[in-house]
N, C-alpha and C positions, 0 to 999 in steps of 0.2 A: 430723697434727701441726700446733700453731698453731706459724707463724713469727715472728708480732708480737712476742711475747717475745724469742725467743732470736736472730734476726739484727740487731738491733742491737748490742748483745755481743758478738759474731764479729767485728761488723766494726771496736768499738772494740777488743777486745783485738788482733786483728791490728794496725792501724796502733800500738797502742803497744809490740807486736812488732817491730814495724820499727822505730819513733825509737826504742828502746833502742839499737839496733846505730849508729845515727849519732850516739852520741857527745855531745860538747859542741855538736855546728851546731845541732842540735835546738833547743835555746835559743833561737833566732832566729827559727824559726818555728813553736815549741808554739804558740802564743798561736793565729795563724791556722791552724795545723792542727786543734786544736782548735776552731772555731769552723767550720772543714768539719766534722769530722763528725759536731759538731750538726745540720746541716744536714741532713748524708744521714742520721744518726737519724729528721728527724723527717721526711724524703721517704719514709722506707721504712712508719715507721710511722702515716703518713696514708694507706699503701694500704690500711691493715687499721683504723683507726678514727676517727673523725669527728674533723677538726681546724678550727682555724680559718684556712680558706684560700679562697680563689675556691672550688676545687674544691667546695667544700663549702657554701659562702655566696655566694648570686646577689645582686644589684642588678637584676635584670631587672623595671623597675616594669611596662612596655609589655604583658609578660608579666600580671601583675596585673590590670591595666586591662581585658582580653582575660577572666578569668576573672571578674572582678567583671560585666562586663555581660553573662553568661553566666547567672550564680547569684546576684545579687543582685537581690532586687524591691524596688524602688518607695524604692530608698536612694540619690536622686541629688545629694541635697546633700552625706550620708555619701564617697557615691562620688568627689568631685571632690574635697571637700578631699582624703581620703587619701593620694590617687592624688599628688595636688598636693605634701602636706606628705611624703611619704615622696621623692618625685623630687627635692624641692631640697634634703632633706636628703643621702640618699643618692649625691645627683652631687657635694656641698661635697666640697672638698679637705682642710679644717677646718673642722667643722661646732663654735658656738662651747658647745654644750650637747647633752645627749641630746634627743632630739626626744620628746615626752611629748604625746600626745593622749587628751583622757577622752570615752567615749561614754556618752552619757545619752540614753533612752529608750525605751520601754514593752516589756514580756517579748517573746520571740520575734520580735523586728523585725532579728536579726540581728547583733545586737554583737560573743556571742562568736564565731559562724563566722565574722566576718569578721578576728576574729583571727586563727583555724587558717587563714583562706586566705593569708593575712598570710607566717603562719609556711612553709607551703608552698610558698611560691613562692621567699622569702628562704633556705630551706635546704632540703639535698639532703634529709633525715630529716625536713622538715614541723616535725611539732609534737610529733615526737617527738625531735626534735632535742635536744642538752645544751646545747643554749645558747638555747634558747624554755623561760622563765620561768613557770608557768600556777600561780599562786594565786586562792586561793577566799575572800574573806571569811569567810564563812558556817565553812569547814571547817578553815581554817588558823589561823582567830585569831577564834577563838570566844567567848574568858573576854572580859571588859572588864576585869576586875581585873591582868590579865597583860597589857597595852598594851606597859608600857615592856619587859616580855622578847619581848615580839614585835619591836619597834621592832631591841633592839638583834639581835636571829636576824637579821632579813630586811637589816638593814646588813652584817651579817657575809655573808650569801650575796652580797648583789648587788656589794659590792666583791670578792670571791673569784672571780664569776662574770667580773667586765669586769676582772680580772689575767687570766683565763684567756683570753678573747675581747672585745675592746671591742666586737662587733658583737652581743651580745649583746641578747636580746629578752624583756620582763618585761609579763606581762599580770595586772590585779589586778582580779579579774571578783568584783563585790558587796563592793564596798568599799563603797558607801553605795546603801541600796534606793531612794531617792530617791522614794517613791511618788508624792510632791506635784508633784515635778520632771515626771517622766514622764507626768504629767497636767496638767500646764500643756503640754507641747509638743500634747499632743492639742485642750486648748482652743484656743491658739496656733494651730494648722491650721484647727481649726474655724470661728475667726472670720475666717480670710484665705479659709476656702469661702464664707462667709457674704457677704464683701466681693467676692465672684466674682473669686478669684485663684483660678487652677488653680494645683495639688499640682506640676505639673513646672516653673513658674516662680515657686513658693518658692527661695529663697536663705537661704545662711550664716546673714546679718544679723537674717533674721528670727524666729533660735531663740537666736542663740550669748551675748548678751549676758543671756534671759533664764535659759538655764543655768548660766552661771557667776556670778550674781546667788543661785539658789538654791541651787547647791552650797554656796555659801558657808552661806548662811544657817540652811539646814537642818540637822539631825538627821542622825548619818550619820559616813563616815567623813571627811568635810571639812568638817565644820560648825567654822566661825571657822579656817581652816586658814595655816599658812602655806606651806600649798601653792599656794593661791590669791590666797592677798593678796601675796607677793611673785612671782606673774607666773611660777611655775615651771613651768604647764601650757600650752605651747602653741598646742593646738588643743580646743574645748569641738565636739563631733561631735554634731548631733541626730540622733536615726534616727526616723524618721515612724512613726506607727499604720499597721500594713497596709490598704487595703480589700478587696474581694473579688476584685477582678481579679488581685492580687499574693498570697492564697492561693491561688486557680485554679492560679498557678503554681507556688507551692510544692507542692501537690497533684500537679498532673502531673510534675514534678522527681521526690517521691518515688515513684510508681509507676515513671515508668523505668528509676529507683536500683536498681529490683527486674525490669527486664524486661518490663514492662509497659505497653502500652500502652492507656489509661484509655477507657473509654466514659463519656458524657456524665450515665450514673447513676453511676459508679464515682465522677466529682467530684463530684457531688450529694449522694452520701452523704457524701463525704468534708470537705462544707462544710454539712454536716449538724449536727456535733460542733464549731461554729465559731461562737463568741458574740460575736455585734454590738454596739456603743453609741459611743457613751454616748448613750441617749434623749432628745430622739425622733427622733432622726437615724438612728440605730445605722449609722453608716458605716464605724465600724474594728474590727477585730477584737480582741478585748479580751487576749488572748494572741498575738495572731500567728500567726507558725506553729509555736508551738512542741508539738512534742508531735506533730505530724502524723504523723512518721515510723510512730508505733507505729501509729495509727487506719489508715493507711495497709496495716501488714501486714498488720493485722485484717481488710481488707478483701477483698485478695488473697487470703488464707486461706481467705476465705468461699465467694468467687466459684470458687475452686479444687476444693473440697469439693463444691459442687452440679452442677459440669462431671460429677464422679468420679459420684456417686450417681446421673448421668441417662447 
């Protein structure tokens, strides 16, 4: 039998069993009796479904911090702002806006995992949580003719959602493909290789200014925005081109994922299927890692098969 349903009912028709019989005094303190057992309603029925409480919603960035330098490659600029802009938002008493950060940069370098890791850590249910947000450009607001019924849908949910929980989490992946953007950050890198700056003493300053210059300007979904011109996004996030030592890793991540631990052909094959450039350098992976996963099981598969048949 589920109880979620029905023991809250028991317990309000009892106690209005009881102030029936007290009479007139009752008057005096319906108001606070009722307001108990709102309370124990929604204690009892937080043990049986996701509410908005600590119990259910963490602040643990430390937490975060610990998983990102575990499962993130070669996103250390990504990595500190977050880490950074989520800890000073998340400690404020009153924080005096939602905290909005946009990620821009080349497929598979991480963006949206580092959502779900996001989402994971801040709630007990991850990213399956009702209160982690996950729109798709591409899939959710597809017409251009339909703008303004998108506009007012997506108002209607995210004020519905922050009645429900102000801690609520909204991720809006492929809002603008930004192709030009995402290749000015790789040229961007390239010419501070060129200038003999190593990739781990890049900073913020040296991507953030040209992102939110071409957000703006581009094609997209902020092209001339007044998302942008009046200062509503607070953090413009670059995530770097992979090179090869940070699919190496993603590589061996995903063969563990599976129990496996890789021999030195298993990632060779696996960075086999791994397109370099831009020429004549070809130092980053032109996808990332995206997609590894599957070449990955392919691989395990293979290597499994030829165990059996010898």
């Amino acid at each position: 039998m589920n109880f979620a349903g029905t023991l809250p009912v028991f317990i309000v028709i009892n106690l209005l069993t009881v102030c029936v019989k007290c009479e007139f005094s009752v008057m005096s303190v319906l108001s606070s009796g009722f307001n108990k057992v709102s309370k124990i309603i929604q204690n009892v029925e937080c043990n049986f479904v996701e509410c908005c409480t600590t119990e259910y919603i963490s602040s643990d960035i430390d937490k975060l911090d610990d998983i990102l330098n575990k499962e993130l490659f070669g996103q250390e600029i990504a990595h500190r702002v977050i880490i950074n802009a989520l800890y000073g938002h998340l400690t404020s008493s009153n924080p005096p806006k939602a905290l909005t950060m946009s990620f821009h940069g080349p497929p598979g370098t991480g963006k949206t995992y580092i959502s779900q890791l996001i989402a994971k850590v801040l709630y007990k249910n991850g990213d399956q949580s009702k209160f982690y947000h996950f729109f798709n450009g591409r899939n959710d607001f597809p017409l251009q003719e339909k703008v303004n019924e998108y506009k007012e849908e997506l108002y209607t949910i995210i004020i519905n959602s922050l009645q429900k929980c102000e801690r609520s989490m909204f991720v809006f992946d492929e809002v603008d493909k930004m192709p030009e953007g995402s290749s000015r950050i790789t040229q961007r890198l390239l010419t501070l290789w060129g200038e003999g700056k190593q990739r781990r003493t890049t900073k913020l300053q040296d991507f953030e200014n040209l992102i939110s210059i071409g957000a703006f300007n581009e094609k997209g979904g902020f092209y001339h925005s007044d998302t942008i011109d009046s200062s509503v996004i607070d953090h413009y996030v670059p995530f770097l081109p992979l090179e090869e030592v940070h699919v190496k890793k993603c590589l061996e991540k995903a063969f563990l994922n599976r129990g496996v631990h890789p021999t030195n052909d298993m990632i060779e094959e696996g960075l086999s299927y791994v397109v370099f450039g831009p020429p004549p350098h070809n130092i980053y992976a032109t996808k990332g890692c995206k997609r590894l996963e599957q070449k990955v099981a392919a691989i395990v598969y293979a290597n499994k098969k030829t165990k059996i048949e010898f």
